[in-house]
C-alpha positions as CSV (number, residue, x, y, z in Angstrom):
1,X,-23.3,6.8,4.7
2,X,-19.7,7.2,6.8
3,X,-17.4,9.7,5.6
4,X,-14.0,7.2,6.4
5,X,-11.0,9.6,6.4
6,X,-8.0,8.2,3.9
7,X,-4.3,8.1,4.0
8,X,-3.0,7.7,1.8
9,X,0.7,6.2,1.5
10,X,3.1,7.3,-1.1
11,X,6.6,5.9,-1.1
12,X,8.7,7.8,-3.5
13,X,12.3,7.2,-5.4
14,X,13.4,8.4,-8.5
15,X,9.9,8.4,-10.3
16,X,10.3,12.0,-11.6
17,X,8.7,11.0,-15.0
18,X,5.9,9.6,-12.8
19,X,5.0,11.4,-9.9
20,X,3.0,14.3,-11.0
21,X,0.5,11.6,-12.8
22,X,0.4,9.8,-9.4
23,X,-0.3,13.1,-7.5
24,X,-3.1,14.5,-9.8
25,X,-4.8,11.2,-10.0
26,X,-5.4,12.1,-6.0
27,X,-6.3,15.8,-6.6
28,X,-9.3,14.7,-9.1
29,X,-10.9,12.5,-7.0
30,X,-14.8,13.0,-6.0
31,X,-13.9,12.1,-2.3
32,X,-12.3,15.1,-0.5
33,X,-11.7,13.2,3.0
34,X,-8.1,12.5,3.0
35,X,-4.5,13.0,3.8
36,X,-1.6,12.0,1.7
37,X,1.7,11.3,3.5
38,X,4.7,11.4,0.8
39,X,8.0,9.9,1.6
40,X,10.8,10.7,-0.7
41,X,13.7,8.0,-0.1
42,X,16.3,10.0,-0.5
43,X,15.8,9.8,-4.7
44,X,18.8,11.5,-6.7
45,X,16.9,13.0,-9.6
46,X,14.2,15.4,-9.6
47,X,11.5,13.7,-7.7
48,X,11.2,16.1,-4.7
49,X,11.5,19.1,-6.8
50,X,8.3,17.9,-9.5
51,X,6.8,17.5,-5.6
52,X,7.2,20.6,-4.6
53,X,6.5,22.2,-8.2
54,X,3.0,20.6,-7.6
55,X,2.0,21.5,-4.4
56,X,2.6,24.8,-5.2
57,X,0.5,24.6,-9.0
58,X,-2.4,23.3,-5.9
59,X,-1.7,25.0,-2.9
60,X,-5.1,25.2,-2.3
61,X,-4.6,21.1,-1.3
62,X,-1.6,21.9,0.3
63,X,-3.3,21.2,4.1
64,X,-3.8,17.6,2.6
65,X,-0.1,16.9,2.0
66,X,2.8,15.9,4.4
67,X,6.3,15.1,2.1
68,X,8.5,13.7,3.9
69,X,12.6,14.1,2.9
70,X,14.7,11.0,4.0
71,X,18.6,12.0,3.9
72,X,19.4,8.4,3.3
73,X,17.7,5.7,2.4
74,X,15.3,3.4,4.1
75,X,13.4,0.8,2.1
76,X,10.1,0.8,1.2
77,X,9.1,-1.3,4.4
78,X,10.9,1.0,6.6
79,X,9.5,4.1,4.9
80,X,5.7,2.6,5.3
81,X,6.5,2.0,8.7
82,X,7.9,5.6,9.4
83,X,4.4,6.7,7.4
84,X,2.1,5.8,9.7
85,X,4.0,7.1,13.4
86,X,3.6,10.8,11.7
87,X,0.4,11.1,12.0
88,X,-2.5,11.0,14.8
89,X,-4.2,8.2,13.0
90,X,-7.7,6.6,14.4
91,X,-8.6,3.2,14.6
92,X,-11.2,3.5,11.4
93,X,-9.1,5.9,9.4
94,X,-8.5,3.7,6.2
95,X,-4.6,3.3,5.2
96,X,-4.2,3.1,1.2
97,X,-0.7,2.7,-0.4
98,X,0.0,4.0,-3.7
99,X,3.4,3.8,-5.0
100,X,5.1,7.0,-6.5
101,X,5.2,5.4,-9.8
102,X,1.5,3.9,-9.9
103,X,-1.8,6.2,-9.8
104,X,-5.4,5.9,-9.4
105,X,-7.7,4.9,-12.7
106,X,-10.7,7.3,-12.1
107,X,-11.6,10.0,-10.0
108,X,-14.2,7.5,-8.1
109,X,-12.0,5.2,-6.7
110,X,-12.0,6.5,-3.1
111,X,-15.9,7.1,-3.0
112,X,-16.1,3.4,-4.3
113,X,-13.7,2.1,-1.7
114,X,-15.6,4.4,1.1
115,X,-18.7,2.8,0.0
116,X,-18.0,-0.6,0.3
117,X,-16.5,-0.1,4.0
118,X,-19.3,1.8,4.7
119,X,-22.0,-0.9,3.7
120,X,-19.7,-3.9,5.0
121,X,-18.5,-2.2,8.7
122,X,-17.5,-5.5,9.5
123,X,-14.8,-5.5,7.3
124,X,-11.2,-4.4,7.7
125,X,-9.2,-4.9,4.7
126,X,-9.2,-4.5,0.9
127,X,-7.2,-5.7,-1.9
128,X,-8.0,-5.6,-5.8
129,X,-7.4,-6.0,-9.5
130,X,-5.2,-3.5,-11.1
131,X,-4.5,-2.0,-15.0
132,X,-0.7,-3.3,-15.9
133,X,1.8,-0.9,-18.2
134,X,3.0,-3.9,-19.5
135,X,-0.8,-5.0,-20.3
136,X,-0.1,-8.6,-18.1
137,X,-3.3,-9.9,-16.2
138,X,-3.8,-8.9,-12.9
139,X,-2.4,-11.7,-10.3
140,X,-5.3,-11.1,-8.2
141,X,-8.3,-13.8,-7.3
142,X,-10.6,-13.4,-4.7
143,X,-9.1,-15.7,-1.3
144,X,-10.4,-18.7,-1.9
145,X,-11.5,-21.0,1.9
146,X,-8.9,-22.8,3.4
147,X,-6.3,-21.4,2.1
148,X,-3.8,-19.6,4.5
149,X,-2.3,-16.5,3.5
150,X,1.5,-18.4,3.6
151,X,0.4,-20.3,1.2
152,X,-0.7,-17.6,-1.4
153,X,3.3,-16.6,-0.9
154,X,4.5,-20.4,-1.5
155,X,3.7,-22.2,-3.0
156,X,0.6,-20.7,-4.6
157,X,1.3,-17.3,-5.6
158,X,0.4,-13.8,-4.6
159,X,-2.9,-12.4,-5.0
160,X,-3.3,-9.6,-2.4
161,X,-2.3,-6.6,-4.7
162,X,-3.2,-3.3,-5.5
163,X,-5.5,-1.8,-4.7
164,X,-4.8,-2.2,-0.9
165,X,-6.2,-0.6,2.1
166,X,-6.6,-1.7,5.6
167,X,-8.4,0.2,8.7
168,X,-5.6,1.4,10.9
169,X,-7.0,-0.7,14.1
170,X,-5.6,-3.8,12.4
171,X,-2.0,-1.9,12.2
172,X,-1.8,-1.7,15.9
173,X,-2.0,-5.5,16.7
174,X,0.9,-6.2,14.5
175,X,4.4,-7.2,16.4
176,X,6.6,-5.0,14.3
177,X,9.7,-7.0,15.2
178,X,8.2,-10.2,14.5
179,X,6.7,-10.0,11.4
180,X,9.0,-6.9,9.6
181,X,12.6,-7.9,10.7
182,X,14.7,-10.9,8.6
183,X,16.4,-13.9,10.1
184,X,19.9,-11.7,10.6
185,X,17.8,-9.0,12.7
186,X,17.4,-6.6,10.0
187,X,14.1,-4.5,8.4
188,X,12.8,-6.6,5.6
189,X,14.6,-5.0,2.4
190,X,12.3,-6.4,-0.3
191,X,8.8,-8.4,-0.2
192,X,7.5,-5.1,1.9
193,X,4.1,-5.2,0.4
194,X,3.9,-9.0,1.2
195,X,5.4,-8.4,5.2
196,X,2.5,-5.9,5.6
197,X,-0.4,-7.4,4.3
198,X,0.2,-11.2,5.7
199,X,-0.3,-9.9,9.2
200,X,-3.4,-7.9,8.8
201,X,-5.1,-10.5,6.3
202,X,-4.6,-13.0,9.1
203,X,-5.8,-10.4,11.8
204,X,-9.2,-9.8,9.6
205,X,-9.7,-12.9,8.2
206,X,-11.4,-14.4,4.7
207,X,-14.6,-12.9,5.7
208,X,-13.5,-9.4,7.0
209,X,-11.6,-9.0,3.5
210,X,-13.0,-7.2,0.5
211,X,-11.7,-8.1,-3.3
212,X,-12.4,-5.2,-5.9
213,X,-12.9,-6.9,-9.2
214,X,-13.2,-3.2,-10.5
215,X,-9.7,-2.0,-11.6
216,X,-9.2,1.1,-10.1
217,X,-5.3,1.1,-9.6
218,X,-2.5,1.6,-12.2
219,X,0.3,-0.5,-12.2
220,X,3.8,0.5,-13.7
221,X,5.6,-3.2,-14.4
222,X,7.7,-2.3,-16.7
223,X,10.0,0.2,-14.7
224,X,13.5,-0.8,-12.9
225,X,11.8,0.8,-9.8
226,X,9.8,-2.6,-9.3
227,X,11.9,-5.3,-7.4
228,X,10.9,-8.0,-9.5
229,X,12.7,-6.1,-12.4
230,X,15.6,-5.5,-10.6
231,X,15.8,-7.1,-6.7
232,X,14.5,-10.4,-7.7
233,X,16.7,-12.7,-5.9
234,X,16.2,-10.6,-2.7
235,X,12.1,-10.3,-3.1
236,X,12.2,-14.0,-3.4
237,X,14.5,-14.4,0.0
238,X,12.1,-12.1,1.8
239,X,8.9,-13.3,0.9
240,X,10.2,-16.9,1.8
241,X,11.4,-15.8,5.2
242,X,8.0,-13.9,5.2
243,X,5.7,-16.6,4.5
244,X,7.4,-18.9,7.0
245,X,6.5,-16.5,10.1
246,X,3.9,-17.4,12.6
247,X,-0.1,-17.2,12.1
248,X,-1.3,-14.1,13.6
249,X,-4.5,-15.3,15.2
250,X,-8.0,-14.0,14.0
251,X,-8.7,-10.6,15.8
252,X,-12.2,-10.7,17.5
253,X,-15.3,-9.3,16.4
């Protein structure tokens, strides 16, 4: 079975009280194939420090781990972005983003997603159910035919959530400018999970996607950290302007 190499993609600010469950539900995973690119946005509490603290409790996974200290901030759009330019990345590496805040559910998670990528090669993309903190149902559904992804933003509803990973070939056909900058010229300032994943779901297509019914992703919803807690007005703006954005056309076999 193929041994796929992970990155894994974690954006980071002011999740102090969350970041070493988030880190340790990495270091406990049966799948050892992986590199974990931190990004720290500049937080003003203790994140970088519990950070550091860790990787020195495991320095023995220290080669594994790239933390990354932004001066100022950038958004979680321009961070993921930033994420995947610091690293020699090939094109069937998979990408998989796991907020500061959120973890991993069990220690299998990457074997199962490895798995599945390695029995399907033809596929490209994953998304999943998740475990809430505020114990809400998972918005996710497997993509139902004829059904554009636009139309899972409005007026259907998102359903491409965690857990999500994408093999970094897709990545490269994206035009950054067209589908990450608003209608003033500017990066994308909410919505960031939605401006990534409507390209590369269009580039792979219904058939080249996998849904994980298994929930294998924990979901903190009930922190200010999450914009539809606190950004609301400026998720909904973005994902609009988003969702409006041309089709990418379906990347060839």
């Amino acid at each position: 079975m193929k041994n796929h190499k992970f990155y894994i993609v974690t954006l980071c600010y002011n999740c102090e009280e969350y970041i070493n469950d988030c880190l340790e539900s990495i270091v406990t995973q049966q799948y050892d194939n992986y590199k974990v690119i931190i990004i720290d946005d500049a937080s003003s509490d203790g994140t970088v420090k519990r950070i550091k603290d860790f990787l020195n409790k495991h320095n023995h996974f220290n080669d594994r781990f790239n933390l990354i200290e932004n001066s100022e901030r950038k958004g979680p759009l321009a961070n993921h972005i930033q994420s995947l330019e610091v690293e020699e990345i090939k094109d069937n590496n998979i990408i998989l983003h796991l907020d500061g805040d959120d973890l991993l559910t069990c220690s299998t998670s990457l074997s199962i997603i490895n798995k599945n990528y390695a029995n399907n090669p033809n596929h490209l993309i994953s998304y999943g159910n998740y475990e809430s903190a505020t114990g809400k149902e998972s918005i996710c559904k497997p993509w139902q035919s004829n059904i554009s992804v636009s139309e899972y933003i409005a007026p259907i509803g998102w359903i491409f959530s965690h857990i999500r990973t994408f093999k970094y070939m897709l990545w490269k056909h994206i035009d950054k400018k067209l589908s990450f900058y608003d209608e003033e010229g500017k990066i994308f300032t909410s919505a960031g999970d939605v401006a990534i994943m409507k390209p590369l779901l269009e580039l792979a297509g219904r058939k080249r996607t996998m849904f994980f019914n298994k929930k294998m992703y924990y979901y903190r919803d009930n922190t200010s950290l999450n914009e539809h807690n606190d950004h609301l007005h400026d998720q909904v703006r973005c994902a609009l302007q988003i969702a409006s954005k041309p089709q990418y056309s379906l990347l060839n076999d």
